[in-house]
ZAMARGU-4260 file (C-alpha; in steps of 0.2 Angstrom, whole numbers, plus 5000, padded with zeros to 4 digits):
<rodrens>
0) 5688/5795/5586 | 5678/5794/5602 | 5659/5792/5604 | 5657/5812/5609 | 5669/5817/5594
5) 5657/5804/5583 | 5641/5814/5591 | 5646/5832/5589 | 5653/5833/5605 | 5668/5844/5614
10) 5684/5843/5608 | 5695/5838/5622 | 5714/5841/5612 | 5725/5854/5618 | 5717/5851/5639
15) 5727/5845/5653 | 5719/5829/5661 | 5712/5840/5674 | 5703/5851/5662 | 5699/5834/5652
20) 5690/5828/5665 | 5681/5843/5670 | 5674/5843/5653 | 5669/5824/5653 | 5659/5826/5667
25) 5653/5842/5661 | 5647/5832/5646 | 5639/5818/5654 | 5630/5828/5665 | 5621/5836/5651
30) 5618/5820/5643 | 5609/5813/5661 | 5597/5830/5658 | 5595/5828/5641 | 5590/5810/5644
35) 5576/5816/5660 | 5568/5827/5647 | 5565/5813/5636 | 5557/5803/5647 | 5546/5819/5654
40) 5542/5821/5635 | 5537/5800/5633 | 5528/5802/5652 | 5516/5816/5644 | 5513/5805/5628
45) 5508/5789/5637 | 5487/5788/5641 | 5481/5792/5656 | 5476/5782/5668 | 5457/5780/5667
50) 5449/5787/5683 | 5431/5780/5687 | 5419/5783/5696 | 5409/5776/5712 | 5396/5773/5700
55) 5404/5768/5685 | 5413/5753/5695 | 5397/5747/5702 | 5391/5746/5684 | 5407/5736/5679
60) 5404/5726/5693 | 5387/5723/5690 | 5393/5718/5669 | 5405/5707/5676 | 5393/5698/5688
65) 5381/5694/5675 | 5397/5685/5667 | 5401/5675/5679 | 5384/5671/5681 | 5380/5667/5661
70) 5398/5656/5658 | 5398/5639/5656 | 5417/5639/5662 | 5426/5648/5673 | 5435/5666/5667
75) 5450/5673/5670 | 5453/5691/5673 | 5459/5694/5655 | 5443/5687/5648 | 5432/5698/5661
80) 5442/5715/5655 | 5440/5709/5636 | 5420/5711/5640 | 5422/5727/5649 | 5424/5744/5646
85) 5444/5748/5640 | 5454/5753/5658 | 5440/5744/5670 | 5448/5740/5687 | 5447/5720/5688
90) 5456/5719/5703 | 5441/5730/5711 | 5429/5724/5702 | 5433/5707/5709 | 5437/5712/5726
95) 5419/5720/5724 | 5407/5706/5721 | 5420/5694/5733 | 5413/5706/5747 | 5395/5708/5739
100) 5392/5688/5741 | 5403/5685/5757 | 5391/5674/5768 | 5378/5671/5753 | 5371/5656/5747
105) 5384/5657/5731 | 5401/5663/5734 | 5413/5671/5721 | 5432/5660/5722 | 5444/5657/5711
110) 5449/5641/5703 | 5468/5640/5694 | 5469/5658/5692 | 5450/5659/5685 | 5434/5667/5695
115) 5416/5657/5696 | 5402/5659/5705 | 5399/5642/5719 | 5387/5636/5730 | 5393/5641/5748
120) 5397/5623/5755 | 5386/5627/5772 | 5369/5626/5761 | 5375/5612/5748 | 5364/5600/5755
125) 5348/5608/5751 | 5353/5604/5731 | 5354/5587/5735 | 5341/5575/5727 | 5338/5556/5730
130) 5332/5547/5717 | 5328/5528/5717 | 5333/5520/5701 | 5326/5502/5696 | 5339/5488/5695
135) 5334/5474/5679 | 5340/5457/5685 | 5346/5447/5671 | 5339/5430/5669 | 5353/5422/5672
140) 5350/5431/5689 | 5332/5427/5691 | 5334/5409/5686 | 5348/5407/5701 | 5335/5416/5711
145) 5320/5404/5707 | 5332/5391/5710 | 5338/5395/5727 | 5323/5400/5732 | 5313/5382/5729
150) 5329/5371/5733 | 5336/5379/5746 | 5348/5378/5758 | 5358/5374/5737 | 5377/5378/5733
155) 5382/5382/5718 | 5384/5365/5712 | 5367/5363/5714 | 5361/5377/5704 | 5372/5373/5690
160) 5364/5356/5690 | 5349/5362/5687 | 5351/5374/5677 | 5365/5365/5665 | 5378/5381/5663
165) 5391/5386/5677 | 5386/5400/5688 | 5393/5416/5685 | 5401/5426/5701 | 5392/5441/5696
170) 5375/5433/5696 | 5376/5427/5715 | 5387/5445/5719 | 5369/5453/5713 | 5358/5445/5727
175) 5368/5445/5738 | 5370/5465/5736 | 5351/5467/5736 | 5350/5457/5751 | 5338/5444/5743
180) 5351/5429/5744 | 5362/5425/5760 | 5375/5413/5764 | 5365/5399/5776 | 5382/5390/5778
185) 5391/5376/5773 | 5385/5358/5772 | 5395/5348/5785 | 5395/5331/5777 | 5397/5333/5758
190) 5417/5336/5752 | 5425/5352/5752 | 5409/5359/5763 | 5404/5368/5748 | 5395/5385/5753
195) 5377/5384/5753 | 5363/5397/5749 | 5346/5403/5755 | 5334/5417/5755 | 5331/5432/5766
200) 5316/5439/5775 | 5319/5456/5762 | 5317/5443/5747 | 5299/5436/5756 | 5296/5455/5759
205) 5298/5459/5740 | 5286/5447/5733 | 5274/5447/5749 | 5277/5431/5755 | 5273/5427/5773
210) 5283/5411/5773 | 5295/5401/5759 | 5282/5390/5757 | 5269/5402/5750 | 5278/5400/5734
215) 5268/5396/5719 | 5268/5377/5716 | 5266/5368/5699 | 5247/5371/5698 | 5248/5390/5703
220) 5262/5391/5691 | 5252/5383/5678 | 5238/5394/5682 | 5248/5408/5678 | 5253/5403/5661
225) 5271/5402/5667 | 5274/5384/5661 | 5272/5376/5645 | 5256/5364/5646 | 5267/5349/5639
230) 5278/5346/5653 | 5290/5333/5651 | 5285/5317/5658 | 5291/5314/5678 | 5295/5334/5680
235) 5289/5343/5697 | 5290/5357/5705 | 5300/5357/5722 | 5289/5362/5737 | 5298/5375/5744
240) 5301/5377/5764 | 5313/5383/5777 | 5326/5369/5779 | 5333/5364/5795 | 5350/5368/5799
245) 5355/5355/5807 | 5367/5349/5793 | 5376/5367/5790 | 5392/5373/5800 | 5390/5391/5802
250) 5400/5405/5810 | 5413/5405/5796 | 5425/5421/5795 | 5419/5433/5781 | 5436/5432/5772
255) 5439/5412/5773 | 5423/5415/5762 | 5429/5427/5750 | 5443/5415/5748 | 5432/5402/5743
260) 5421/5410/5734 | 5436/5417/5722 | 5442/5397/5721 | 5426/5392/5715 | 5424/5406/5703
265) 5441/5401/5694 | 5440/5398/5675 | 5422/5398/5676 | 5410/5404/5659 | 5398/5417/5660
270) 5380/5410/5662 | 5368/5408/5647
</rodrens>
């Protein structure tokens, strides 16, 4: 038994195969109207489109804006029409404030398939803000600073001596990136010309010193209350001033340096 037989439909027994395909294509052409009048009938049971208004979208628009606007994060398109009213037009909504804040001080663009309002990049710079944060120095960074400072032109063997730990690379990296500490040189005559240390006219300009030799000397500091009353017996205060250079070799390359610098720092401790 055939399909049309199983449906009810004509019996083609008896026909010629002319008359039996006249009859099939009689058959399947109403089938193909039956099946148009169906999908009229579905067509008429589907929703209607929503039509709105001039003013209703500018009001859609103006819901949607004050979204973007109030969201911590971007929001895709889905998330916009879950907050609208059922059937708003996104896609003219959107196209609506893009063309409201073209050329404005914040722009609407979209960022992996979401929307958010930014600040147009030609006025950016009027949110900028400089703000000067103070820099602590460790003690360890001060100490290598009061060292240098009354012992100079010192290397690092030097401070170490007087401070009795091993100078950590980060202590030295600090003043020398504030500009207090520079490299004088190296000393021609002791081995291995170890790099040697000095201060900077920012370092005299910081604690308002006209020279290197208006630092405070063992009275001042003792004035101060900076050293202990009992001092040990033979101890002194250097007297600080600008060494001569005649000793140093200078003109080094800023990476045979570096080099150097990186030797010296090799299994060293972190200072106390």
């Amino acid at each position: 038994m055939t399909s049309l037989d199983a449906d009810g439909g004509r019996d083609f027994k008896g026909l010629n195969p002319r008359e039996a395909r006249e009859a099939l294509a009689e058959e399947l052409a109403g089938e193909g109207k039956a099946k148009d009048v169906d999908d009229d009938n579905n067509d008429k049971d589907a929703p209607p489109v929503a039509e709105w208004s001039e003013e209703e979208i500018a009001e859609h628009a103006r819901m949607a804006e004050a979204l973007l606007f109030a969201a911590a994060e971007p929001l895709d398109e889905a998330s916009i029409a879950g907050r609208l009213p059922a059937g708003a037009d996104i896609a003219a909504i959107i196209e609506r404030l893009s063309g409201d804040y073209e050329g404005r001080g914040v722009t609407l663009k979209k960022i992996d398939r979401k929307w958010r309002f930014v600040t147009a990049s030609d006025v950016a710079h009027v949110l900028e803000k400089e703000k000067v944060t103070p820099r602590r120095l460790s003690r360890a960074a001060l100490e290598t600073l009061a060292i240098i400072a009354y012992h100079q032109p010192c290397s690092r063997a030097d401070i170490e001596d007087v401070r009795g730990v091993q100078v950590a690379k980060g202590s030295l990296d600090q003043l020398l990136e504030i500009g207090w500490v520079r490299m004088r040189g190296k000393r021609r005559a002791a081995p291995g010309r170890p790099i040697l240390y000095g201060t900077t006219e920012s370092f005299l300009e910081q604690f308002g010193l006209e020279s290197i030799g208006d630092l405070p000397g063992l009275a001042d500091l003792k004035a101060a209350g900076l050293l202990d009353a009992r001092l040990p017996p033979g101890f002194t205060v250097p007297n600080p001033e600008d060494a001569e250079d005649g000793d140093l070799e200078e003109g080094e390359e800023e990476i045979e340096f570096a080099q150097d610098f990186l030797k010296e720092d090799n299994g060293e401790t972190a200072d106390a």
